[in-house]
N, C-alpha and C positions, 0 to 999 in steps of 0.2 A: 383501516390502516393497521398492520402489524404494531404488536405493543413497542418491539425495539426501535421502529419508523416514530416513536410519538417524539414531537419536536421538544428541545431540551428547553431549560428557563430562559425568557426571555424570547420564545418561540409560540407562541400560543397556537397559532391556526396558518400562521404562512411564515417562512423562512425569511429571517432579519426583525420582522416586527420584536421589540421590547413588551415584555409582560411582566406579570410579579412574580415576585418568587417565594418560595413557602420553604421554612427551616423543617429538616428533615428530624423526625422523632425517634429517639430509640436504635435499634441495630439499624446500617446501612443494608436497603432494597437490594432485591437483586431479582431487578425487570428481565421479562421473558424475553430471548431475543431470536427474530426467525430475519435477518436482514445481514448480521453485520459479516463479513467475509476478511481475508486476507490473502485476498486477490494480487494485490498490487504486486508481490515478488516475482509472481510469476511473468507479468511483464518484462520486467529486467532479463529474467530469465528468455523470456520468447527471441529477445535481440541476441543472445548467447546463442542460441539453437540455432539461427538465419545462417549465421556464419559458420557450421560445424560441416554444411555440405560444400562450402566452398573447395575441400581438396578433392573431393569425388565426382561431384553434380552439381560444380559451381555456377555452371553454364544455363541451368534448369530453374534460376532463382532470377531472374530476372521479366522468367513469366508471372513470377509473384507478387509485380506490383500493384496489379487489379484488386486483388487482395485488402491493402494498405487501405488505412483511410487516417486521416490527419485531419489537424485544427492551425489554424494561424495565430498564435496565441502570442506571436511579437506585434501583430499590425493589430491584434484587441487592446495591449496593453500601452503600445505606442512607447516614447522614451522617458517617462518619467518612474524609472525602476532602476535599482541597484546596478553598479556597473561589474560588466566582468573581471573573473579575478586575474586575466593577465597571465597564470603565470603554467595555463596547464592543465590544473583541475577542473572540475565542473561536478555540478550541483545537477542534480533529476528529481524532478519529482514523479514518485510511482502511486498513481490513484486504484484502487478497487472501487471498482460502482457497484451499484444495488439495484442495477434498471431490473425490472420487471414483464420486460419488452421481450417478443420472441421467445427462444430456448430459456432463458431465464427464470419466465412464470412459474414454473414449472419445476426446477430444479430450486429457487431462492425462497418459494410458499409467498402467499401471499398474491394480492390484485395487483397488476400493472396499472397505476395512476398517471401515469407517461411524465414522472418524474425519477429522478434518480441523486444517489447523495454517495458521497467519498467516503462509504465505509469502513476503510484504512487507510493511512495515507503514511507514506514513507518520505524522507530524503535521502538519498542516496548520495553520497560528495566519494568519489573517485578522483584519488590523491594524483599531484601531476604527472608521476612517474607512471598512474597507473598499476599498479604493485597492490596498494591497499584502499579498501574502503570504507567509511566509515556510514551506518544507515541509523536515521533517528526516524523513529518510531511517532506520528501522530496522533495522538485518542481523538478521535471523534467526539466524546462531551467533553472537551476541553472548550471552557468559556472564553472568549475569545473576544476582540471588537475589531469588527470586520472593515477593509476600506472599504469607499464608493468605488465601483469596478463597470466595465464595461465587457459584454459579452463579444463573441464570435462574429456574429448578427445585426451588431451596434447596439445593441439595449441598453443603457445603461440603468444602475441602480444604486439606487442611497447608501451611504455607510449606516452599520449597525451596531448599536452596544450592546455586550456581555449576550452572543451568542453562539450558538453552538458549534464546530469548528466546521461540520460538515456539511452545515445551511451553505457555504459560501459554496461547492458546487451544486447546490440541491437548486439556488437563488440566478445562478450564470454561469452554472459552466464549468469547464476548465479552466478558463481564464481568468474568472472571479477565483477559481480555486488558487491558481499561480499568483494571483494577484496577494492574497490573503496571506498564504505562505511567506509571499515576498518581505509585507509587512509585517510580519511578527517574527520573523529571521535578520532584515536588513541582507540578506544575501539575494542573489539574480538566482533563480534556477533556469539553468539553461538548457536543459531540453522536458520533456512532457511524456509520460508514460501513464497507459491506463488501459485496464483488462476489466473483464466482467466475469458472472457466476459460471455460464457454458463456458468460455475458452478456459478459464483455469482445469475446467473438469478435464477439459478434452484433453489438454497440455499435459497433464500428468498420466495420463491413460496412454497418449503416446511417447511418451517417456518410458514408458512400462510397469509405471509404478513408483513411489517412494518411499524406500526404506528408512525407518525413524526406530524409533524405541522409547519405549514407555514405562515409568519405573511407579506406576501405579494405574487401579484401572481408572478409564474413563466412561462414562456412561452418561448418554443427554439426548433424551429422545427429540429434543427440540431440534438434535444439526444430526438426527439420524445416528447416530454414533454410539459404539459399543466394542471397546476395545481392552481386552486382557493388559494386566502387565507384563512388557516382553517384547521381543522384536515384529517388526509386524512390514510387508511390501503395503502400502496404501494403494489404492484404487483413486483413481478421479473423484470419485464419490466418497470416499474416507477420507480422503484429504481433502476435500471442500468442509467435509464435517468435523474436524480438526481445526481447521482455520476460523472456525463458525462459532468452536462451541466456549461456551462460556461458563454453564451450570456444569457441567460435568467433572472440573478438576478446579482447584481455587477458591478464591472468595468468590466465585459469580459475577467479577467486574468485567471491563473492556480491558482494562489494566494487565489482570491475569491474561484474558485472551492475547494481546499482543504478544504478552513469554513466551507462551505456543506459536504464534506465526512465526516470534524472530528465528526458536528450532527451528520451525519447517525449514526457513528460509533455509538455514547454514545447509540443512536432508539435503534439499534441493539442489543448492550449489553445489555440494557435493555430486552429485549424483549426475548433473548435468555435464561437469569435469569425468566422470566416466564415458560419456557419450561418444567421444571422437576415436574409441575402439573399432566402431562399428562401422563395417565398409559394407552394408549393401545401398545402395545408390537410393534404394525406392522407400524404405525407412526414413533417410535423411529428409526426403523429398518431403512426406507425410509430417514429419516436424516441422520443416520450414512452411506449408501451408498451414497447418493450424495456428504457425506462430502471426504467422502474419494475418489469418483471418481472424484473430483471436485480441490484439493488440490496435489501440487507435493512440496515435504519435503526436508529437507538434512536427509542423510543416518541415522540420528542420532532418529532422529522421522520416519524412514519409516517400522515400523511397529505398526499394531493398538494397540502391548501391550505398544511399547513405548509413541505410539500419545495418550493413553488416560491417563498414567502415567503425562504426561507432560498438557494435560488438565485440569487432576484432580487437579492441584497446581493451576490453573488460576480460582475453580471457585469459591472463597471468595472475588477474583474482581468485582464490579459493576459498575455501570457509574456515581456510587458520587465518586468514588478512583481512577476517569480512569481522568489524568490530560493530556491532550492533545496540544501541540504548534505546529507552525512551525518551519525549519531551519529559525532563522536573517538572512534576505538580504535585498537587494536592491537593484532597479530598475537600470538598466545596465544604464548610461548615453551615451552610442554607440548607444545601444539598448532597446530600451523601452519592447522590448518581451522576453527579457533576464533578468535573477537578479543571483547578485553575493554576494556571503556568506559575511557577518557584523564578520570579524575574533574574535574581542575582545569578540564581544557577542554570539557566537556561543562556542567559548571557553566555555563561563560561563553555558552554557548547557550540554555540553561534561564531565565539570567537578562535576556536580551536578550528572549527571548518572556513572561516575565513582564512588561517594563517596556515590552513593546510596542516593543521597537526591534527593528531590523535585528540579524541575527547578525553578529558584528565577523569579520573576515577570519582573525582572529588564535584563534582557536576551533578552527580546522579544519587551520589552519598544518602542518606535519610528521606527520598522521593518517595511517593506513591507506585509499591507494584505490581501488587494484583496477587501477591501471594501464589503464583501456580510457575513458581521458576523451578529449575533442574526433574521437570516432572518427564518434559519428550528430548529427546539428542536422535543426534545422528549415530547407526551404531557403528 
């Protein structure tokens, strides 16, 4: 198993089980990592492209629902979950996997175990007007205490204490994933977004690339990556290698890495509000399959008339209205490779997206960040 796959405290040999935990000596580690992605945006992103060919080759998108593939992640979780907000807005949750399956081997390093874990995880709360959104950032070793959840499949499984945030899909799923989410937000997410290591590649490649800028270099042989300071088009494969890398700019944490995704994120959005220039019919079309072969939904979005209904409200979003944090933590004092949720001030994040407002400045104030901010922008 890859060293950044080694399960956090409280994880010993399988996903939920409680183990000991060992105080961390001297400078905080900084584990190798050949796993963790930030995938998830481009998810969001694939719903955004479905519906770009609707003025050209709208007609052409309806052959795309073979494509699709979905989870029923309301009749897993059943009605004992947060209720919705009523008034407009809505909550997504955007996963990146780590499966090892297929195209993935291969591009992610590492054996396919034929499991897979939520190595980025986002919220996305798209305000009711639509207009602006706000996206919080999940860490992966964010210590956690997991509810009892029940799979796709029926499985169910025991609640867990003080584990790691990304056992909850590693252990059931998406469901256990939304389920988890649910409980440590008190918010409903209402709908399910989740991409893997090939589709994000592909997704940027037919995108044509994305252009970022880098105000130092980065170098990390671990995510393939070797980048001057300077404006740069990224490749499917630079940009998987950016969203990946962790040792090459920063303290070396998960913390840094997320700075770099939530960049990419804004590159991206940007970039994909460039898109609807483009009138050849057959470009569109190549977007719209990859997006859809590339993205797995809740039942809710798993079809292209729903996925492009549900785009179409996202695209008066741009990357000046796209306000992005992480969850407040803090650096585990056990463990310096572990960080644990800031209660009070996570609160005031939870309740900002409940009441539909903007997260206040004062939320995120003195948090754990990874050191590697204002290093990539959109240029």
């Amino acid at each position: 198993m890859p060293a950044d796959s080694t399960p956090g405290p409280g994880i010993p040999g399988a996903p939920g089980s409680k183990g000991p935990r060992h105080r961390a000596r001297g400078r905080r580690r900084k584990p190798r990592s050949r796993r963790r992605t930030g995938l998830l945006v481009a998810a969001w992103t694939a719903a955004g492209i479905v519906v770009l060919g609707g003025s050209g080759a709208g007609y052409l998108y309806f052959k795309l629902n073979g494509n699709l593939r979905s989870v029923d992640i309301d009749q897993a979780l059943g009605t004992d979950r947060p209720g919705r907000s009523g008034d407009g807005s809505e909550n997504i949750l955007v996963l990146g996997s780590d499966t090892r399956s297929g195209g993935n081997g291969k591009i992610g390093g590492g054996a396919d175990d034929g499991t897979a874990r939520s190595d980025t995880a986002m919220i996305v709360h798209v305000d009711q007007g639509h207009r602006r959104a706000s996206v919080v950032s999940l860490p992966r070793d964010t210590l956690i205490d997991r509810p009892a959840c029940t799979d796709t499949a029926g499985h169910q499984y025991p609640a867990a204490h003080e584990v790691m945030f990304n056992s909850a899909y590693a252990t059931g799923g998406a469901a256990c994933a939304v389920k988890t989410v649910e409980s440590l937000t008190g918010l409903r997410m209402d709908h399910y977004l989740e991409i893997d290591f090939s589709g994000f590649q592909k997704l940027v490649d037919e995108l044509g690339g994305v252009r970022v800028t880098t105000t130092e270099d980065i170098r990390d042989p671990d995510s393939h990556l070797d980048l001057k300071a300077g404006t740069h088009r990224l490749s499917g494969a630079q940009a998987l290698g950016l969203v990946r890398t962790r040792h090459g700019v920063g303290d070396g944490s998960d913390l840094g890495r997320i700075q770099l995704q939530q960049a990419f994120v804004k590159a991206l959005v940007a970039q994909v509000k460039d898109i609807g220039v483009l009138t050849s019919p057959k470009k569109l079309y190549d977007l719209a399959d990859t997006a859809t072969r590339t993205v797995t939904t809740d039942s809710g979005l798993g079809s292209v008339n729903s996925l492009m209904a549900f785009a179409s409200g996202l695209k008066g979003i741009d990357a000046s209205n796209l306000h992005m944090v992480t969850l407040p933590v803090r650096y585990d004092p056990a463990d310096g490779n572990r960080v644990l949720v800031q209660e009070d001030k996570a609160r005031q994040v939870w309740d900002a997206l409940r009441n539909d407002r903007p997260v206040p400045k004062a939320a995120t104030e003195g948090t754990a960040t990874g050191e590697a901010a204002d290093v990539v922008s959109a240029p």
